[in-house]
Structure formats: C-alpha cells, structure tokens
MARDORO-192845 format. One record per residue (C-alpha): residue in three letters; x, y, z. Coordinates in pm, whole numbers, padded with zeros to 5 digits, always signed. Example, Ala and Ser with C-alpha at 12.3 -4.5 7.8 and 13.67 -1.06 7.14 Angstrom:
ALA+01230-00450+00780 SER+01367-00106+00714 
This chain:
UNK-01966+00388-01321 UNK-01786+00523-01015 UNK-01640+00237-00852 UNK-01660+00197-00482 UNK-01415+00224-00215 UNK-01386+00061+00118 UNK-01191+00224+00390 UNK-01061+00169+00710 UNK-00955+00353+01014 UNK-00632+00114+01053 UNK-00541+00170+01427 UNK-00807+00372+01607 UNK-00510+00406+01861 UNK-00330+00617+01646 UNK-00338+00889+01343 UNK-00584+00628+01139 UNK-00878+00847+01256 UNK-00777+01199+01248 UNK-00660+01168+00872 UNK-00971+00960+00741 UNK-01131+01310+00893 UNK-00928+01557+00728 UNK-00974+01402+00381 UNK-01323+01286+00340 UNK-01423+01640+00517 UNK-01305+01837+00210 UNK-01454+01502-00027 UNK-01290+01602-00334 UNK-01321+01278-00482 UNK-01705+01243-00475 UNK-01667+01289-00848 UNK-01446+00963-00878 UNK-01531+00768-00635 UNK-01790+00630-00396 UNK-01646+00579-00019 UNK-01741+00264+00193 UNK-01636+00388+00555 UNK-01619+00027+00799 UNK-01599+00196+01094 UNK-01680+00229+01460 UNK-01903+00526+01422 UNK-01715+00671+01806 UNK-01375+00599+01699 UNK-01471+00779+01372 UNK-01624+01090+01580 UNK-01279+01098+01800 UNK-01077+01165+01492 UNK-01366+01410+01336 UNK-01333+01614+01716 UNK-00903+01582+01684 UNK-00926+01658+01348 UNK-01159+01959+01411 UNK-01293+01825+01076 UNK-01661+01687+01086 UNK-01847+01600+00754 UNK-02212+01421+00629 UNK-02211+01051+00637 UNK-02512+00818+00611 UNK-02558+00481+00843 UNK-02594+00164+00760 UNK-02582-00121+00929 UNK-02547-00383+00565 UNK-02360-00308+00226 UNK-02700-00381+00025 UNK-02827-00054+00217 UNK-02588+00189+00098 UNK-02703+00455-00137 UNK-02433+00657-00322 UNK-02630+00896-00537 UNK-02614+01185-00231 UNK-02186+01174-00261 UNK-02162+01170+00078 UNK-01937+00881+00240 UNK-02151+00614+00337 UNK-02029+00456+00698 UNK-02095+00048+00768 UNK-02166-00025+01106 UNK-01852-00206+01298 UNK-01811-00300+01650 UNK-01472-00501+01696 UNK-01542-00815+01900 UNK-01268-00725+02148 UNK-01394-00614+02474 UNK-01098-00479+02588 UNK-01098-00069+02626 UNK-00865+00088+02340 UNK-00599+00207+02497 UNK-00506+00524+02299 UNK-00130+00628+02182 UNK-00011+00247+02231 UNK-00076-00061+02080 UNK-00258-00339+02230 UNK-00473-00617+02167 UNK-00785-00390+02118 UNK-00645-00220+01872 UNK-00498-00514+01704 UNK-00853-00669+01666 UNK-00982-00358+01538 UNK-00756-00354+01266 UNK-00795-00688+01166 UNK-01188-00758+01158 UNK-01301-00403+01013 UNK-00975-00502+00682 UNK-01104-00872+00708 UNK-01477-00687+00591 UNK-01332-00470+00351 UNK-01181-00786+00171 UNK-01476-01032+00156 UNK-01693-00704+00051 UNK-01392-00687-00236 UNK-01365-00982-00329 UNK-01738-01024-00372 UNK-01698-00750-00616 UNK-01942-00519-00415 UNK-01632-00269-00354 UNK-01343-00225-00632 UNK-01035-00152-00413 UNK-00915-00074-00036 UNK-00776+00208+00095 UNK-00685+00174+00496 UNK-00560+00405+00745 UNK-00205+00337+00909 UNK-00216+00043+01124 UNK+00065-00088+01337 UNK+00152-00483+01263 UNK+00257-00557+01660 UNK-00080-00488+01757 UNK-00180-00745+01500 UNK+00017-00954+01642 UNK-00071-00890+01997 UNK-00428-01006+01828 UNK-00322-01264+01725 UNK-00246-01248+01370 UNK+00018-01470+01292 UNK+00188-01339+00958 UNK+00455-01111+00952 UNK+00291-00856+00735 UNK-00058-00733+00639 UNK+00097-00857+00281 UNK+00120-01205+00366 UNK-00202-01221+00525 UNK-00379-01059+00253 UNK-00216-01336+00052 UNK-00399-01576+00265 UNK-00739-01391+00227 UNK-00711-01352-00165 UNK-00608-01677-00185 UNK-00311-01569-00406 UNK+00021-01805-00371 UNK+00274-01600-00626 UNK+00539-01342-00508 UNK+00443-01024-00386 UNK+00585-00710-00208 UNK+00527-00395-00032 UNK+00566-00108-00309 UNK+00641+00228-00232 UNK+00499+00535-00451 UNK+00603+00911-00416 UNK+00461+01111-00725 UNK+00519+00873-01001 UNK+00796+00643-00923 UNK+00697+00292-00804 UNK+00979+00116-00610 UNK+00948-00204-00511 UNK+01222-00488-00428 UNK+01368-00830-00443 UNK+01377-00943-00044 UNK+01189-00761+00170 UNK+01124-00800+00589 UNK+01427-01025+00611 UNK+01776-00983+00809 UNK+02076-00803+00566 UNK+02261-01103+00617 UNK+02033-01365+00428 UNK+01988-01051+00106 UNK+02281-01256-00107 UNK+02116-01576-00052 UNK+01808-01480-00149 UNK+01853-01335-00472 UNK+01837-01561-00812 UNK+01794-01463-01198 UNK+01437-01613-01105 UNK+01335-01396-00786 UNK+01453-01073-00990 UNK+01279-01152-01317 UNK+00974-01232-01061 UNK+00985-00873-00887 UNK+01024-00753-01236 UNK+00704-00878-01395 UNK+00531-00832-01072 UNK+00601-00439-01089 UNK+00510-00435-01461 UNK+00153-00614-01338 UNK+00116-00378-01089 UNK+00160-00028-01241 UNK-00022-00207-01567 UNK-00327-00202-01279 UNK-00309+00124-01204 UNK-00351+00216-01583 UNK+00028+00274-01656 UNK+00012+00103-02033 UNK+00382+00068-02093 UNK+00573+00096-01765 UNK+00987+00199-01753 UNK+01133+00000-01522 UNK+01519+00074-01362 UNK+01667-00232-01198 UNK+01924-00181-00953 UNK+02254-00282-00884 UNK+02374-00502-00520 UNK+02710-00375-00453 UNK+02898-00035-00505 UNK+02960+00091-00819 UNK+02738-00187-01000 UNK+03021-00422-00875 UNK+03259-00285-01127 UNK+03264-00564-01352 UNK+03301-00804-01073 UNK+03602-00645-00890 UNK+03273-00530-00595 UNK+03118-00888-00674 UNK+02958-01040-00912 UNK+02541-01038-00831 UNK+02524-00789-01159 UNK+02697-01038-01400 UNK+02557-01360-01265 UNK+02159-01287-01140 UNK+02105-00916-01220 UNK+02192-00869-01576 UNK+02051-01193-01696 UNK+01704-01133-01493 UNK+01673-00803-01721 UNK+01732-00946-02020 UNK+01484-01245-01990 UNK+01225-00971-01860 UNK+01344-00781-02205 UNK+01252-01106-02408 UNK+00914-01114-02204 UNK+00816-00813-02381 UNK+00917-00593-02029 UNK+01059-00251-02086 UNK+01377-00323-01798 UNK+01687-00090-01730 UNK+02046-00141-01554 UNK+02124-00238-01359 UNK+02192+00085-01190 UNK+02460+00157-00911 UNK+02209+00213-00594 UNK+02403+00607-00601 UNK+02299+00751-00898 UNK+01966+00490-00969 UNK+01723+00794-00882 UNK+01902+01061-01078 UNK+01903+00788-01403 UNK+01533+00729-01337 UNK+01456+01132-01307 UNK+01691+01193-01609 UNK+01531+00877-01832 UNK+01180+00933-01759 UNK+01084+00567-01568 UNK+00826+00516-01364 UNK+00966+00211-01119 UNK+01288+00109-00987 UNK+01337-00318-00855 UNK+01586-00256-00579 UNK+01754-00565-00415 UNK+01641-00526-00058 UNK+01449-00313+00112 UNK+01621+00010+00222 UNK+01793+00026-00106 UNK+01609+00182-00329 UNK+01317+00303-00027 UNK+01533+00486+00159 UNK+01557+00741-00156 UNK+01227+00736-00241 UNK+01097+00838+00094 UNK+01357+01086+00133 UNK+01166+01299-00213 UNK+00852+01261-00025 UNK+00785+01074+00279 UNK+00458+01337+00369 UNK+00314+01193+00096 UNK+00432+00846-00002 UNK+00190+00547-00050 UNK+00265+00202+00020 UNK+00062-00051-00251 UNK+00011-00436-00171 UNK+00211-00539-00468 UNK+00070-00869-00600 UNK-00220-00889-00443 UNK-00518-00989-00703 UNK-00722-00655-00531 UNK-00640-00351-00523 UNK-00493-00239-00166 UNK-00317+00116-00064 UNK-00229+00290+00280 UNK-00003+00575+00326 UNK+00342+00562+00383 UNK+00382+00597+00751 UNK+00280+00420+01037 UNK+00022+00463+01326 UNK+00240+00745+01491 UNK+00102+00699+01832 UNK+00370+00960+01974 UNK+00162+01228+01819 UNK-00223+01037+01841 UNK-00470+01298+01968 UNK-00240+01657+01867 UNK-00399+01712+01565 UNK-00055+01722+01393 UNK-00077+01411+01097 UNK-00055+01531+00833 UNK-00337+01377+00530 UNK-00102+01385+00225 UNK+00019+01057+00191 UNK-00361+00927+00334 UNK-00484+01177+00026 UNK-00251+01020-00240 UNK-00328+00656-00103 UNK-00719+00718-00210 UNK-00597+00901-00496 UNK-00425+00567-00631 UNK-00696+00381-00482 UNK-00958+00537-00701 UNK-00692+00485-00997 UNK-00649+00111-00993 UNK-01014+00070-00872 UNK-01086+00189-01220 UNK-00873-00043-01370 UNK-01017-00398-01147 UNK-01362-00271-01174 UNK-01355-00311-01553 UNK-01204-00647-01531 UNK-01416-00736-01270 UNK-01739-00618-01514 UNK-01599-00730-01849 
C-alpha cells in the first residue's frame, strides 16, 4: 500500500510555494506515494501562478474525505488563525503562524497514523518565533509534539551520505564542553536508527576527528584519545559498523574512497560545510530522532528571491524522494 504523505508550504512568504508547484506539477511520484497537501488553497495558487506550474488537485475540507485512487494530490483545507496580512519576501508573525498550525496538522494527522511521513517546504524559524514558538528549532519542538525525550539532530543528506553531528545550534566556544564518550556514542546510534528508517540495512558510519590532523596523537589535543576513540569502539561492541576517527580534511575523500553512507561530525559546520558544498541545490535536511518521519530541503525560505520564479525544486524533489523512502519503512511498523 502506497503510504501517504503530508506536505506543507513552510513559509508562504517565501520559496515554500513556488517549489511545492514545480514538483507536484510534473507528479512523478503518484506511483509511490499519495500526497496530503495542508494548505491555504490562495497561497497554493500564488506559487502555481510564480511557478507558471498549475496541476489537478481535489478539495477537501477533512482527512476522512480524501480519495487517492485518481493520483492526483489531494489538498486539506487550511486557513491560519492569524489575521494579520502576509507580508511577502519578509518574515513576520503571519507567516510564522502559518508555518506552525498547517506542521502542527501534519503531525497529529501522523501520529494518528492516517499519514506515514512529512515532507515541508522551507520555513524560516524567526518567524516562528515572531509567532510565538518558543524552541529554538523546528527539531526541538517536534520533540515536544512526538513526545520523544532522547537526543536528536538536524541531519543533512546530499546523494547518499548522511551527516549528522555531536552539538548542534550552540556557540563554538561551549563545542569542547559538550562532547563526552556518551554524547558521541549517542549521535552514533542515533544515525544508525535513522538511515536503518530509511531502509539502509547495514549503515557505514565515519566518525570524525575535533582538532587538526586527528590531534596527532595528542600533540593537537586529546578529544580523539579520551571521548572519540572510545565512543567508536563501544558503538563497535553495540553491533554498529563505526569508522575513525577521521581528520575533518580528508573525512569526505575516506568516506567516497570506503564506500560509507554517514559521517558523526563534532559540531555543526564540520562535517556540513562539505557536504553542502557536493550539493547544496539538492541537499535534504532529516529530523534526526524524531519517532516520525520528517524531511525539508536544504535551504531556507529565500525571501530575497520570493516571487522571481528562480528556486530551484531539487533539494524540495529529493526531500519527498526520502520522504516516500522512510514512509515505507514507518508505515510497515506502524501496520505490523
């Protein structure tokens, strides 16, 4: 059975829009997957007319009235509470609200097991705030909504390498302080989890160094000897299939040359910043830990360019792409 997917617009304010047009207009996935669209059905025609990319969707103003056999994309009434007017290219408060109660549906709907995974549109997290979030991230907040109190992270995926890391939103400064054989070994097993859910059987995982060189045996500090090796070799007793630690240098060239499929950096422009430089266009960011499965694309609401018709829908493609793949994988839990 074709599991379902709900989707979101993310910002209206920004690119959200125009790319949720560009991809569901070709629909290449009908075969796959059946689309949930919680949208506004005028912010959804705005991106269509940008997009110059209209395409067949059915109303409804209740889940329990969808009906999927047609293939089309089947669009959920939503009307945010906010009466504010969206302010386009910008964020504010109307967008902000947006965001938050058309996500805040596509959870409960989720979690009730009438949709198998999420797939939003870029949103901006100060507009969030503006609204009144009060979490730092959409992570932690879909933490709250899950109810799920373990570790989690933001993980990045361009083609098939995962990377996900250690500390996260937090000041360079407090990095050292935060790292422990325990809060590795925990990013370790949580990236083994999460490409497990997205039907990876047997995951490689590269584990990289802190400091230059891999600390040369502890001449550039220690972290490798004391927290990094150790954490790999209680995830290697755990049944894990860990590498390194690598020096942050040459981590993507032993992970191209080795064949893995993940890399646990130690903070969060270490091992990104490489990623994203083999494929930004088309990156997708997962909601690592999160009992659900949650993707977006890997760049933000991009207001500067909101109404040019210049996003591009890659990394929005390879989001639902992923989507579809771990929805597979949840939806068989979910029915077994």
């Amino acid at each position: 059975m074709k599991p379902v997917i709900a989707m979101v617009l993310g910002d209206p304010a920004g690119v959200g829009p125009e790319v949720v047009a560009k991809v569901l207009s070709v629909n290449e996935f009908a075969d796959r997957a059946n689309v949930l669209l919680i949208a506004d059905e005028d912010e959804l025609r705005r991106g269509m007319d940008i997009a110059l990319c209209p395409f067949n969707y059915q109303i409804v103003s209740s889940f329990e009235e969808a009906d999927f056999t047609s293939g089309t994309p089947v669009l959920l009434e939503f009307k945010s509470s906010c009466q504010e007017p969206l302010v386009y290219g910008k964020e504010t408060v109307a967008g902000g609200t947006y965001i938050i109660e058309s996500l805040k549906i596509a959870v409960d709907l989720t979690l009730a097991g009438k949709t198998h995974g999420i797939c939003f549109a870029p949103l901006n997290k100060k507009a969030m705030n503006m609204a009144g979030l009060g979490h730092r991230d959409e992570l932690s907040w879909f933490a709250e909504l899950t109810g799920y109190k373990g570790f989690g992270c933001e993980v990045n995926v361009v083609d098939n390498i995962w990377a996900g890391r250690v500390t996260s939103h937090i000041p360079f400064r407090d990095v050292v302080d935060r790292l422990s054989i325990d809060s590795v070994l925990e990013t370790i097993e949580l990236m083994q989890r999460t490409l497990v859910s997205a039907g990876i059987e047997a995951p490689k995982i590269a584990v990289q160094a802190l400091n230059p060189h891999g600390g040369e045996g502890g001449l550039f500090g220690d972290e490798e000897i004391t927290i990094i090796s150790p954490s790999i070799e209680k995830a290697k007793e755990k049944g894990i299939d860990a590498y390194g630690p690598f020096p942050a240098d040459t981590t993507m060239w032993a992970v191209q040359q080795q064949e893995l499929n993940a890399v646990v950096s130690m903070y969060h422009d270490q091992g990104a910043t490489a990623l994203k430089m083999m494929g930004f266009d088309r990156g997708v960011t997962v909601q690592g830990g999160i009992p659900i499965p949650i993707a977006t694309a890997n760049h933000g609401s991009a207001y500067d360019i909101y109404g040019k018709n210049l996003a591009t829908p890659l990394a929005f493609k390879n989001a639902l792409d992923l989507t579809i793949q771990m929805a597979n994988v949840y939806q068989n839990k979910f029915v077994s």
